[in-house]
C-alpha positions as CSV (number, residue, x, y, z in Angstrom):
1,X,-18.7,9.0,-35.9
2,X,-19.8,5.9,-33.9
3,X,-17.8,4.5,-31.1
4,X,-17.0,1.5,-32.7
5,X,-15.7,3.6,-36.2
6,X,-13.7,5.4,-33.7
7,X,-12.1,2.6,-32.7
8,X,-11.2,1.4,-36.8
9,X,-10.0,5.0,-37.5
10,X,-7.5,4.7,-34.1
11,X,-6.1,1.3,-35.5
12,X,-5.9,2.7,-38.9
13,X,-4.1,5.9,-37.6
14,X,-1.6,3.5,-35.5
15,X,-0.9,1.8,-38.6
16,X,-0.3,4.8,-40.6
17,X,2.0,6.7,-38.1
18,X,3.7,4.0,-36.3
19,X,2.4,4.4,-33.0
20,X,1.2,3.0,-30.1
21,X,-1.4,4.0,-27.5
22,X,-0.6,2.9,-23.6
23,X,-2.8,3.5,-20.9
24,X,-2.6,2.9,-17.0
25,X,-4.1,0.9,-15.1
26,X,-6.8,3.8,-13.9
27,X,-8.0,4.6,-17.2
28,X,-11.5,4.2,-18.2
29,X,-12.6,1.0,-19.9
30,X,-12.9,1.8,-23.8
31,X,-9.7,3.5,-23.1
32,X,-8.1,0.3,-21.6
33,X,-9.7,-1.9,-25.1
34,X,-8.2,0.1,-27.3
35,X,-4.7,0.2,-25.7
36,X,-1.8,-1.7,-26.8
37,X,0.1,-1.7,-23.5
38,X,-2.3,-1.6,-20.2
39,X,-0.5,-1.3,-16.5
40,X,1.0,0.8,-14.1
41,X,2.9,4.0,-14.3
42,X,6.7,2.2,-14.7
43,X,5.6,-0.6,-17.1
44,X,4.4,1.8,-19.6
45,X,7.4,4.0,-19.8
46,X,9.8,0.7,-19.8
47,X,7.7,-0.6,-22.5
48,X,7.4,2.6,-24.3
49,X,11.4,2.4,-24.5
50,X,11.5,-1.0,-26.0
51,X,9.2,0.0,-28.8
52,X,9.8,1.0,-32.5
53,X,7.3,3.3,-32.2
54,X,7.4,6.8,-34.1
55,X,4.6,8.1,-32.2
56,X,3.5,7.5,-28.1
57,X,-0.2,8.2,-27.0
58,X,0.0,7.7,-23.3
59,X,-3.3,7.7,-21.5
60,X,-2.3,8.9,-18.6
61,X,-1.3,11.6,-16.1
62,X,1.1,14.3,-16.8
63,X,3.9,12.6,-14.9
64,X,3.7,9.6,-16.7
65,X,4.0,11.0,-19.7
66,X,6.9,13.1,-18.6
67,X,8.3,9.8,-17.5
68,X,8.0,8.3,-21.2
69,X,9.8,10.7,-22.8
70,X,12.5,10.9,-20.4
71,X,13.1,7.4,-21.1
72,X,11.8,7.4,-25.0
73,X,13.6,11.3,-25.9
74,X,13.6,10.5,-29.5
75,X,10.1,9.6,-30.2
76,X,6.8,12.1,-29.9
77,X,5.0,11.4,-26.9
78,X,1.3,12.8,-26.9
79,X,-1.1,13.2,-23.6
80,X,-4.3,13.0,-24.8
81,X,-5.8,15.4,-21.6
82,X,-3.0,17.7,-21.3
83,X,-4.1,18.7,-17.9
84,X,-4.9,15.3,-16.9
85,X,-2.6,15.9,-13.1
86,X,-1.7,14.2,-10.5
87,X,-2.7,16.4,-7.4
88,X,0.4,14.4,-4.9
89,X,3.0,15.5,-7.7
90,X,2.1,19.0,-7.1
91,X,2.1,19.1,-3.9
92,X,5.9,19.2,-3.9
93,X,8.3,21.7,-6.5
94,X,11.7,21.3,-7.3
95,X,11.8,25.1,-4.7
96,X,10.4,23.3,-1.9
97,X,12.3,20.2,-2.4
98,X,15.7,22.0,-2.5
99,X,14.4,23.8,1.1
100,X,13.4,20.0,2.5
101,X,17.3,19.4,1.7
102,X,18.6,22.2,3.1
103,X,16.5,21.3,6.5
104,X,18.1,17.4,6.2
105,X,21.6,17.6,4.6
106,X,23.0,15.2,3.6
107,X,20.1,12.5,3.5
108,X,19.7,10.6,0.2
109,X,16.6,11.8,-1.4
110,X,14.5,8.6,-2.3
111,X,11.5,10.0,-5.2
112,X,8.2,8.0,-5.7
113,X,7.8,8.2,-9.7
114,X,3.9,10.0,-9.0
115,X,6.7,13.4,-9.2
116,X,7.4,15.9,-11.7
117,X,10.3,15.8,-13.8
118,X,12.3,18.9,-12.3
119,X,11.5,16.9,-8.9
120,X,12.7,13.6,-10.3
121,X,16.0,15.5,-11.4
122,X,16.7,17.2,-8.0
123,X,16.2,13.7,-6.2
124,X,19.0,10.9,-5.6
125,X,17.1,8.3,-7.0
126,X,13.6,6.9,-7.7
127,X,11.0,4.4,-7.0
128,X,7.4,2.4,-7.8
129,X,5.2,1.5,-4.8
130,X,6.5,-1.7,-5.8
131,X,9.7,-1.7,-5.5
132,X,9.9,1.3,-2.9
133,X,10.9,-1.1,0.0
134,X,13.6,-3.2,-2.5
135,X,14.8,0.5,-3.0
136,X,15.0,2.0,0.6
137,X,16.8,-1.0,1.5
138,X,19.4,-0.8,-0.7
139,X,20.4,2.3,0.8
140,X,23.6,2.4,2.7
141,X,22.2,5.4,4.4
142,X,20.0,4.9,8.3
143,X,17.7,8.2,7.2
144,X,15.8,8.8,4.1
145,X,13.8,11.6,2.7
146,X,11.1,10.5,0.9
147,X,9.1,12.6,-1.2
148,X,6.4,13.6,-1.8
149,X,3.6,10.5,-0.3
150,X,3.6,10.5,3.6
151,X,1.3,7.6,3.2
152,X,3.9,5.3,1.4
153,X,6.3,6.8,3.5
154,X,4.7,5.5,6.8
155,X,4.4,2.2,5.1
156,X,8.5,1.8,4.8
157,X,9.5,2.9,7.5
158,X,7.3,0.2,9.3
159,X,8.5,-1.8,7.0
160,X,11.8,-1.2,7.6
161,X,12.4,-0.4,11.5
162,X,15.9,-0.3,10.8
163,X,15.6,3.4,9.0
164,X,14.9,7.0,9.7
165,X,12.0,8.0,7.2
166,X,11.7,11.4,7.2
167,X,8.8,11.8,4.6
168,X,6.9,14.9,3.1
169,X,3.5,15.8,3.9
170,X,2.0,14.8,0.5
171,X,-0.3,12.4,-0.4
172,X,-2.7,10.8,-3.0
173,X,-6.2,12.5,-2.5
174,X,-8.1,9.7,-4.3
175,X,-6.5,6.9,-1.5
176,X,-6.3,9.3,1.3
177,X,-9.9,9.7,1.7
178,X,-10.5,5.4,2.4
179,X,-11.4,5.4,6.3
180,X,-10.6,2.7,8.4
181,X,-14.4,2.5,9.0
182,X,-15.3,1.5,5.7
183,X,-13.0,-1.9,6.3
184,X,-15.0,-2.7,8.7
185,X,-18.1,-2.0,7.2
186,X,-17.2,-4.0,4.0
187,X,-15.6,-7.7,6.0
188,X,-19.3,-7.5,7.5
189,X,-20.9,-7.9,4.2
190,X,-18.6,-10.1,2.2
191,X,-16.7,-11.7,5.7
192,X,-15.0,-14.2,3.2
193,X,-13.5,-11.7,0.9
194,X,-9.7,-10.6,1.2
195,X,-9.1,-6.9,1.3
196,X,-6.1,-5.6,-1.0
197,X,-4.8,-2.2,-0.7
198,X,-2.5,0.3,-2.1
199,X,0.0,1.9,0.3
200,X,-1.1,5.2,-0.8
201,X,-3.8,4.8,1.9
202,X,-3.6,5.8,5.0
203,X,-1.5,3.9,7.5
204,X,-5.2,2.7,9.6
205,X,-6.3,1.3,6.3
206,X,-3.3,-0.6,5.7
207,X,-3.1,-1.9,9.2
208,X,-6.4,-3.3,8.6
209,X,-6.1,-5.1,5.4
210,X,-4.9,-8.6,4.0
211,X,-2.6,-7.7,1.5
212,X,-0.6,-4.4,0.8
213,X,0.5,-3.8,-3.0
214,X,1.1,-1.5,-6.0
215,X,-1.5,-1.9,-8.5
216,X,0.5,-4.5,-10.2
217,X,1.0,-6.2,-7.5
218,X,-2.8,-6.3,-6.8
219,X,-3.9,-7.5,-10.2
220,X,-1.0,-10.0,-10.0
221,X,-2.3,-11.3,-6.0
222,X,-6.1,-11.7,-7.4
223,X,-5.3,-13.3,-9.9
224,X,-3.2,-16.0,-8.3
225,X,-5.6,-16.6,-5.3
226,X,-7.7,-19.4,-4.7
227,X,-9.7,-17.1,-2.7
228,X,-13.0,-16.4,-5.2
229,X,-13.9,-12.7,-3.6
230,X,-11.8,-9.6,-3.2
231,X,-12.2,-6.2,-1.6
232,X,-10.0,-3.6,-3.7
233,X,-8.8,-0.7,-2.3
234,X,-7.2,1.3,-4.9
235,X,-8.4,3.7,-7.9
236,X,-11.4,1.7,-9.2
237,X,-10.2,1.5,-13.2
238,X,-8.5,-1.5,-12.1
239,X,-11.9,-3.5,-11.7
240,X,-12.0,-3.7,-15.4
241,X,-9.2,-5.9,-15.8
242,X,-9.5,-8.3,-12.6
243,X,-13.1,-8.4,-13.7
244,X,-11.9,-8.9,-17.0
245,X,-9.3,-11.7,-16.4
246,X,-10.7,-13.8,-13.5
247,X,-14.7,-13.7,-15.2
248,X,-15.0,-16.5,-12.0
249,X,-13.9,-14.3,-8.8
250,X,-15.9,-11.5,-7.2
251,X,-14.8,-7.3,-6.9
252,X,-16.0,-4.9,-4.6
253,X,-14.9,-1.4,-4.6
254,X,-13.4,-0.7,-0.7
255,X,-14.9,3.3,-1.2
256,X,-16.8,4.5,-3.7
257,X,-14.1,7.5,-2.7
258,X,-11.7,5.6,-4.8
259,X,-11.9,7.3,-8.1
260,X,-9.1,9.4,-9.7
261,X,-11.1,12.4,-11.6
262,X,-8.0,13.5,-13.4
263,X,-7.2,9.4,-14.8
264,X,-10.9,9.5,-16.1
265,X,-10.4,12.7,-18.0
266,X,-9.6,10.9,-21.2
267,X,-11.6,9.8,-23.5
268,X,-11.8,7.5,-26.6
269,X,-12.2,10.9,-28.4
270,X,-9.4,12.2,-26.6
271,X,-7.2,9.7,-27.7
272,X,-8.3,9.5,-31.5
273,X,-8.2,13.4,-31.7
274,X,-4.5,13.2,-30.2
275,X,-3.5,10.7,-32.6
276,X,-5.2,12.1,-36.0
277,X,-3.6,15.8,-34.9
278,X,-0.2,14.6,-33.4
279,X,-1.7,17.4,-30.4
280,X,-0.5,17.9,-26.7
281,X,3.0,16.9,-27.2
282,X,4.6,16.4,-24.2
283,X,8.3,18.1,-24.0
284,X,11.2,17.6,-21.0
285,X,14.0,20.3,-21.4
286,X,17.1,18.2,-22.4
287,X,19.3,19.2,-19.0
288,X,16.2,18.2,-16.8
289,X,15.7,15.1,-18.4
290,X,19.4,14.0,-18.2
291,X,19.2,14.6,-14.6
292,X,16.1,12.6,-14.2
293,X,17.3,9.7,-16.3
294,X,19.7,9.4,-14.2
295,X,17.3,9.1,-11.3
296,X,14.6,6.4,-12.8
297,X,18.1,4.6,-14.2
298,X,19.6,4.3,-10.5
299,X,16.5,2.8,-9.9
300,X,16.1,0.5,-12.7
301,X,19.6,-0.8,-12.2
302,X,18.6,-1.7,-8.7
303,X,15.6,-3.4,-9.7
């Protein structure tokens, strides 16, 4: 089967079993075509929720898929690498997080969503990299524990002076390995391009760049700038759609570092096998997903 037949048997499948294929923003490019719904990790599961969809292919991460069908119980959720990770979920269980609690008692436990579902349900309430500051805030308590990025972590609590963040020592492996360096390097060669970064990088590369956002948020900044060239320092699937809606602007990669091995798993293959075999069906036990709804809804309420 051709690439392009692929695609007509995936839009023919859809059809037939009511279903819809999302992918993030980190996916590979024929994976972002074909999608329905492209964006970042909370889009898709809200958007997920509104649908009448029978059937959900998320092209994804494990936790993002988790977080679908905590939202969307009733409908079949399918990930089309079913060991497509996310290394910074796993760096922290639902064990060690009960142990970080004992150590801090009662300290609100603030969750970025890039968690497992156990780790979602043992938490006090969740957040997006883009609303993690709107979140914090909102807080009445002075200390926070924030699990598990220390990265976006350091980035509120400058942020926000006013609170104690007491963050675990996890991290995003794709952004952690930016140096500061490699800013440096990069406003040497393109001196009039603006350099936009995730907060999942270290706090020396944030310090250094123009603008600090989620992926979204990035996307959403280009797009509205009169500047003409960017430096982007986040996972490098997002090229694809700056490139692809601003044809007249410029995008440089910050690190040729920035490149998520478990997002590029999937394939247009992938996807069309998980949707002609309704395969890798992801499933949350109903007493953790009740307890992690409730997290991801105290945040959604907020926000």
């Amino acid at each position: 089967m051709t690439e392009s037949e692929m695609i007509e048997e995936i839009k023919r499948l859809k059809k037939e079993k009511n279903a819809i294929i999302l992918a993030h923003n980190y996916q590979i490019p024929e994976v972002q075509e074909i999608a329905d719904i492209v964006g970042d990790s909370l889009k898709l599961s809200q958007e997920a929720a509104k649908t009448n969809a029978d059937i959900i292919v998320l092209s994804g991460v494990h936790f993002m898929a988790e977080s679908v069908k905590i939202l969307s119980p009733e409908k079949k959720v399918l990930l089309p690498v079913y060991d497509a990770g996310c290394p910074m979920a796993d760096m922290i269980d639902v064990e060690q997080l009960r142990e970080f609690k004992k150590r801090y008692p009662n300290i609100p436990v603030v969750c970025y969503v890039n968690s497992s579902a156990e780790v979602k349900g043992e938490s006090d309430i969740c957040c997006t990299s883009s609303n993690a500051l709107k979140i914090v805030r909102s807080l009445e308590s002075d200390k926070v524990l924030f699990i598990p990025d220390k990265n976006l972590g350091s980035y509120i609590a400058k942020q926000l002076p006013e609170k104690e963040i007491i963050s675990w020592e996890g991290f995003c492996i794709t952004h952690h390995r930016v140096k500061p360096e490699e800013i440096d390097t990069v406003k040497e060669k393109h001196p009039k391009a603006l350099v936009l970064v995730h907060p999942e990088c270290t706090p020396e590369v944030v310090e250094k760049a123009d603008f600090v956002g989620s992926t979204s948020e990035i996307i959403q900044y280009a797009t509205e700038s009169e500047n003409k060239t960017f430096v982007i320092g986040t996972e490098m699937g997002v090229l694809h759609k700056l490139r692809t809606n601003n044809p007249d602007k410029k995008f440089y990669l910050l690190s040729p570092a920035l490149v998520c091995f478990n997002m590029k798993k999937t394939t247009l293959k992938d996807v069309y096998l998980a949707l002609k075999n309704e395969e890798k069906e992801i499933i949350v036990e109903e007493e953790i997903r009740q307890k992690a709804l409730k997290t991801l809804e105290t945040m959604i309420n907020i926000c």
